[in-house]
GUKOL-613508 format. One line per field, with one value per residue (C-alpha): residue number from 1; residue in one letter; x, y, z. Coordinates in steps of 0.1 Angstrom, whole numbers, always signed. Example, Ala and Ser with C-alpha at 12.3 -4.5 7.8 and 13.67 -1.06 7.14 Angstrom:
i 1;2 .
aa A;S .
xx +123;+137 .
yy -45;-11 .
zz +78;+71 .
REM end
This chain:
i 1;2;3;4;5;6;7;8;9;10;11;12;13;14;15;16;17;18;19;20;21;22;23;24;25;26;27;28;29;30;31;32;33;34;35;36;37;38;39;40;41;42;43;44;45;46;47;48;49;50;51;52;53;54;55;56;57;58;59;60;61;62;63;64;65;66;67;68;69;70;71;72;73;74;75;76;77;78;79;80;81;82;83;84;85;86;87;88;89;90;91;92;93;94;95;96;97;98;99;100;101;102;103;104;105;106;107;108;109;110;111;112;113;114;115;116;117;118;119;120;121;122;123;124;125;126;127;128;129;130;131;132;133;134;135;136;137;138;139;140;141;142;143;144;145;146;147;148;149;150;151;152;153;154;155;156;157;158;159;160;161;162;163;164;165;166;167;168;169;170;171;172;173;174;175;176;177;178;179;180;181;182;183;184;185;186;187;188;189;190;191;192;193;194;195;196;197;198;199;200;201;202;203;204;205;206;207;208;209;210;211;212;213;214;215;216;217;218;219;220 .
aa X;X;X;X;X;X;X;X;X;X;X;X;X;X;X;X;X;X;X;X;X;X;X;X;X;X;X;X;X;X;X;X;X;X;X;X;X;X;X;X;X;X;X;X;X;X;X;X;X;X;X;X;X;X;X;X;X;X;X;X;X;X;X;X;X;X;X;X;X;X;X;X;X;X;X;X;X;X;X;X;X;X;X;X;X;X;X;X;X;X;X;X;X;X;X;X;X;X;X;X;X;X;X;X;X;X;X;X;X;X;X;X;X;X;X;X;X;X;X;X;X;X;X;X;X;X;X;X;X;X;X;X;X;X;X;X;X;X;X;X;X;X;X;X;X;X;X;X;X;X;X;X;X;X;X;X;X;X;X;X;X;X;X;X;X;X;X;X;X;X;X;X;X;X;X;X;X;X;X;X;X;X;X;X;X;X;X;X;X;X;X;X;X;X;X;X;X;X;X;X;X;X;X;X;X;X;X;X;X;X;X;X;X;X;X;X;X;X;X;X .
xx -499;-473;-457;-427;-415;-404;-378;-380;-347;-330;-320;-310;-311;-282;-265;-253;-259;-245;-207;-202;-175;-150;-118;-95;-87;-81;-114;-119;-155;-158;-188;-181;-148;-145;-159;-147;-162;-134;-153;-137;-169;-195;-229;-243;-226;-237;-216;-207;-222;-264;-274;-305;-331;-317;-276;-264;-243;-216;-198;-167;-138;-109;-87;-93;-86;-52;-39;-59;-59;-93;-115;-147;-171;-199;-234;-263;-233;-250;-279;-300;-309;-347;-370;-357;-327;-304;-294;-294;-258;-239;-206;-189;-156;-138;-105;-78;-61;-22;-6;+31;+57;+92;+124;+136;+170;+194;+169;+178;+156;+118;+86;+91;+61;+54;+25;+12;-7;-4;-25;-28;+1;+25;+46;+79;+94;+125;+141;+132;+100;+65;+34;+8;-25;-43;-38;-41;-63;-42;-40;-37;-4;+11;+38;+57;+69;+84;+58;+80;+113;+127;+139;+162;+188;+175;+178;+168;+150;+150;+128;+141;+116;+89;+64;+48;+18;+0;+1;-8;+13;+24;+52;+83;+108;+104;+132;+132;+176;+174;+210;+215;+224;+255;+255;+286;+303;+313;+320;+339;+374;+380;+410;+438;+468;+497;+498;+494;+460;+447;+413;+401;+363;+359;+397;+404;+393;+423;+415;+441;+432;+450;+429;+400;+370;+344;+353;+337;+356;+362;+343;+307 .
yy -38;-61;-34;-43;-59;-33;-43;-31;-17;-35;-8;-26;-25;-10;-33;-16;-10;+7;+9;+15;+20;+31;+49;+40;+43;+20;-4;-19;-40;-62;-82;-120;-113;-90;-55;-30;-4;+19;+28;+64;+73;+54;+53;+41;+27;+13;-7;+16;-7;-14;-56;-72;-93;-126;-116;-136;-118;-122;-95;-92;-74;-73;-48;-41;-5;+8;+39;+28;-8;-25;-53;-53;-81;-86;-92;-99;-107;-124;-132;-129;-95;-92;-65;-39;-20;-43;-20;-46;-52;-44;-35;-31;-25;-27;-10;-36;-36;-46;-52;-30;-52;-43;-57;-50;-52;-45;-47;-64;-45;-47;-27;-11;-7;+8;+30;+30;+65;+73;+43;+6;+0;-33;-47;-59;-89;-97;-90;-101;-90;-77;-68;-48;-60;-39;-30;+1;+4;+8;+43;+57;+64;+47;+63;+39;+58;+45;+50;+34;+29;-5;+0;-29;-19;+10;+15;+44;+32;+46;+40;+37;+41;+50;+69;+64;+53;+20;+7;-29;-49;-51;-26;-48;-24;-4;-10;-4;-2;-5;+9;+7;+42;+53;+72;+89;+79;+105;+121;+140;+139;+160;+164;+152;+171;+153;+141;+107;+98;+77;+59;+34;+20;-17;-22;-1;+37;+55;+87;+105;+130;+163;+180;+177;+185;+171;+141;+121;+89;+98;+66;+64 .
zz -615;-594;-563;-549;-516;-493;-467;-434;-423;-389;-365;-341;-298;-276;-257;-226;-186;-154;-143;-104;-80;-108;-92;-113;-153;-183;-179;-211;-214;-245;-261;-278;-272;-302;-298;-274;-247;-232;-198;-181;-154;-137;-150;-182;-210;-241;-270;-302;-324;-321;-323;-347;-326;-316;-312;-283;-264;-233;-220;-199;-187;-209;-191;-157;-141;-127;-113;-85;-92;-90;-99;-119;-122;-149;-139;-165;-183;-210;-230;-260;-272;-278;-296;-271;-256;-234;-203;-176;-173;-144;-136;-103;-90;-59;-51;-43;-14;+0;+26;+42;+54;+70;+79;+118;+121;+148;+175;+213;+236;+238;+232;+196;+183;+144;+132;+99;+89;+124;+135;+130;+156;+152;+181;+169;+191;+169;+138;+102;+83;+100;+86;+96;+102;+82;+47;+23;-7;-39;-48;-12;+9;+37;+59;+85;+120;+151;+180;+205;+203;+224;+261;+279;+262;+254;+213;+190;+155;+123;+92;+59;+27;+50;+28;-10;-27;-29;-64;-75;-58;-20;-4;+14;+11;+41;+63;+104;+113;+151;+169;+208;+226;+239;+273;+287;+320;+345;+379;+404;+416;+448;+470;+441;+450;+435;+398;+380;+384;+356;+357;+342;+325;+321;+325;+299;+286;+307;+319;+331;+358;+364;+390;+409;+391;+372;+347;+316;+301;+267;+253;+260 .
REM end
C-alpha cells in the first residue's frame, strides 16, 4: 500500500507592532512598499495579510498624519520574519510645531510689546515682520494681543487676523497697524469784552473767540 504525501499548510506569522503618540489622522504604514496598514489609534497594529517563514520585510510610513500634522518614524523597521509573530515594530509620532510671525506697521514710539495666548511676550523695536520665540503645536490656537501699546509718541495698536488654528505650515498673516493718538488742545479765555478774537494753533487752526469761556481748537 503506497500513502500519500500530506502537505502541511503555511499559515503564516503577523507582522505588526505598537503605534504611539498618534494625535492626528490619515497615517498610512506600508510593507515592501506594496501592502497597506491604515493606522486610526495608538496601540497595536498588525498587516491584513499573515507572512511564510523567511519573507523579508521593511516597513515605513507612506502617509504621515494631518489634522494635527505630525511625524512618525519606524523603528524595528525591518527584518526577516521567523517561525513566530513579528510584533516588535515601533511607531512614534510627534506633533509638529510652527512658528507666528507679524508685520508692525506704522509704529514711531517705543515699548509695544505682543502676547501670544496671553504669554510668550515679543518687544517690537521697528516695523516689518517679528516672530515669537516660541511656537505652537499644529492643531492648537494662537491668538495675537497688544500687551503694551508704544509711548513717545504715544500710539494705539491694533491686530489684524489675530486668532485661528495651527495647521501644517507657519502663520504670517497676522498684521499689527500701529496709529499715533490725537489729543485736543484747549483753555480759558477770561476778561474778552469786545469782539474779534481769533486764535491760532501752529500758525494756523483759527479759532475765533466770542466770549470768555472755555475753548478747544477744533483740530486735535
Amino acid at each position: 500500500m503506497v500513502f500519500g504525501t500530506k502537505k502541511l499548510k503555511n499559515i503564516g506569522s503577523d507582522l505588526g507592532g505598537a503605534v504611539s503618540g498618534l494625535a492626528g489622522s490619515g497615517l498610512v504604514l506600508q510593507n515592501n512598499l506594496g501592502e497597506e496598514a491604515t493606522i486610526n489609534a495608538n496601540g497595536s497594529f498588525a498587516f491584513p495579510t499573515a507572512r511564510e517563514s523567511g519573507t523579508g520585510y521593511s516597513v515605513t510610513v507612506k502617509t504621515q498624519p494631518s489634522n494635527r500634522t505630525q511625524v512618525c518614524t519606524v523603528t524595528n523597521g525591518a527584518g526577516s520574519v521567523n517561525a513566530a509573530d513579528v510584533t516588535n515594530i515601533g511607531v512614534t509620532c510627534v506633533t509638529s510645531s510652527f512658528s507666528v510671525s507679524a508685520t508692525v506697521s506704522g509704529l514711531s514710539g517705543s515699548g509695544l510689546v505682543l502676547q501670544n495666548n496671553g504669554g510668550n511676550d515679543l518687544a517690537v523695536g521697528g516695523n516689518g515682520v517679528v516672530t515669537f520665540s516660541s511656537s505652537v503645536l499644529s492643531g492648537d490656537a494662537y491668538a495675537v494681543t497688544v500687551l503694551s501699546n508704544p509711548s513717545g509718541p504715544t500710539q494705539t495698536c491694533t491686530v489684524g487676523n489675530a486668532a485661528g488654528t495651527i495647521g501644517a505650515a507657519n502663520v504670517a498673516n497676522v498684521t499689527v497697524s500701529c496709529s499715533t493718538n490725537k489729543f485736543s488742545v484747549g483753555g480759558n479765555v477770561s476778561g474778552l469784552a469786545g469782539s474779534g478774537l481769533v486764535l491760532q494753533n501752529n500758525a494756523g487752526d483759527n479759532l475765533a473767540v466770542s466770549a470768555s469761556g472755555s475753548i478747544v481748537f477744533p483740530t486735535t
